[in-house]
C-alpha positions in Angstrom: -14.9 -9.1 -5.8 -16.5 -6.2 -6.9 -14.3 -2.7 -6.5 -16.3 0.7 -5.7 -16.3 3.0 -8.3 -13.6 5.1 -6.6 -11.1 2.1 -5.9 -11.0 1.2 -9.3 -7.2 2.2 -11.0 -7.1 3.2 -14.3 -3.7 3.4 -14.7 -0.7 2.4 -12.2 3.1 3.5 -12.3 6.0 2.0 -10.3 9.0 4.5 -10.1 11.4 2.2 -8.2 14.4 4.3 -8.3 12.1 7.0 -6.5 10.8 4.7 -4.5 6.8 5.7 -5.4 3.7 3.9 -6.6 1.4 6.4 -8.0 -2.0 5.0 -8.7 -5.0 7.3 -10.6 -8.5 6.1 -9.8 -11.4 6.2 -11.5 -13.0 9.0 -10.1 -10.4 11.2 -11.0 -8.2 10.8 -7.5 -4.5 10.6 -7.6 -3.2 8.7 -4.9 0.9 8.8 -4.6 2.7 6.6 -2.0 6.1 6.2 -0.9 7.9 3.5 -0.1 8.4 3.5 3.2 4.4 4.4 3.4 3.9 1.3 1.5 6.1 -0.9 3.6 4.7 0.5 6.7 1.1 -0.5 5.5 1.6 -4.1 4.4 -1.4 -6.2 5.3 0.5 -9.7 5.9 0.3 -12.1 8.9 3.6 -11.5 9.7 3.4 -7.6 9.4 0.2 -6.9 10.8 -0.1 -10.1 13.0 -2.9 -12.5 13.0 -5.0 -14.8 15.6 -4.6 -12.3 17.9 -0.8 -12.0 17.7 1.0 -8.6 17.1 2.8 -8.5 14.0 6.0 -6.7 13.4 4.8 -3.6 12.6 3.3 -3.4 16.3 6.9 -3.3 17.5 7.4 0.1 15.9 10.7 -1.3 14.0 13.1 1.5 12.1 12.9 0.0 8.3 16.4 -0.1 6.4 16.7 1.3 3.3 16.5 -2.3 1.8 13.5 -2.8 3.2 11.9 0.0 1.4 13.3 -0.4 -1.5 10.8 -1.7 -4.2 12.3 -4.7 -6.0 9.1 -5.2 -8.2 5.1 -4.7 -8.3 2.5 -7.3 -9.8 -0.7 -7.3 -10.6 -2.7 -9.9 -8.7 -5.6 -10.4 -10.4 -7.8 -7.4 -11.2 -8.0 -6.6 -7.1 -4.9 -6.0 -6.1 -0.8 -5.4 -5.7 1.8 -7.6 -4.4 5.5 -5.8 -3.8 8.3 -7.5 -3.6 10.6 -5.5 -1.5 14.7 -5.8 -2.0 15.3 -7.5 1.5 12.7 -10.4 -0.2 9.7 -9.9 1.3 6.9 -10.3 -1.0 3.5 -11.6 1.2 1.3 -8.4 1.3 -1.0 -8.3 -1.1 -2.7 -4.4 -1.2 -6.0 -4.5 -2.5 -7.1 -1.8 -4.6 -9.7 -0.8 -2.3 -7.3 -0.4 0.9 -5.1 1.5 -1.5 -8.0 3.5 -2.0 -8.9 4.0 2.0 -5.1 4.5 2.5 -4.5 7.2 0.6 -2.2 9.5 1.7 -2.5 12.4 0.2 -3.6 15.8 2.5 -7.2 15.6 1.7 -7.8 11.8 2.1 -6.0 12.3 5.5 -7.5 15.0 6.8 -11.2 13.7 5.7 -10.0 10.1 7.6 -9.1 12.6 10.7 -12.3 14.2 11.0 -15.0 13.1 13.7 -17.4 10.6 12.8 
């Protein structure tokens, strides 16, 4: 897999007793995310649903404070995260590049809000 220039991390950091992964790309970018941001975008079957089935995240569900809690972060190859949240759940693997298109910062959102 081959990253784009601007989803490529040069340097990661985990705060878990904030509760933040901050991530600085390549092309200068800082991207900072939450916890509950983080949660909220994990791309497993369960979560996001699959085969035409909602996932869990389509029932709008109020997250406890252990499920936003990061328990750990590893690297999964040289694409992408997996979390391990406190309540156990560990299946979402974020790939760099959807990190990147997920940022959340003002400017990312407001150019992801803009007209096409």
């Amino acid at each position: 897999m081959s990253l784009s220039p601007a989803s490529k991390p040069v340097k990661i950091n985990v705060d878990r007793s904030a509760g933040r992964l901050t991530i600085e790309w390549a092309d200068g970018h800082r991207s900072e995310f939450d916890a509950e941001t983080l949660r909220l975008l994990c791309p497993c079957a369960f979560c996001q649903g699959e085969a035409g089935r909602p996932g869990w995240l389509d029932t709008n569900p109020t997250l406890t404070s252990i499920q936003t809690q990061l328990a750990d972060v590893r690297l999964i190859g040289a694409y992408a995260l997996a979390p391990t949240w406190a309540d156990g759940h560990d299946t979402g693997y974020y790939t760099f590049e959807s990190l990147c298109e997920n940022c959340p910062c003002a400017e990312c959102t407001a150019v992801r809000r803009r007209p096409s």
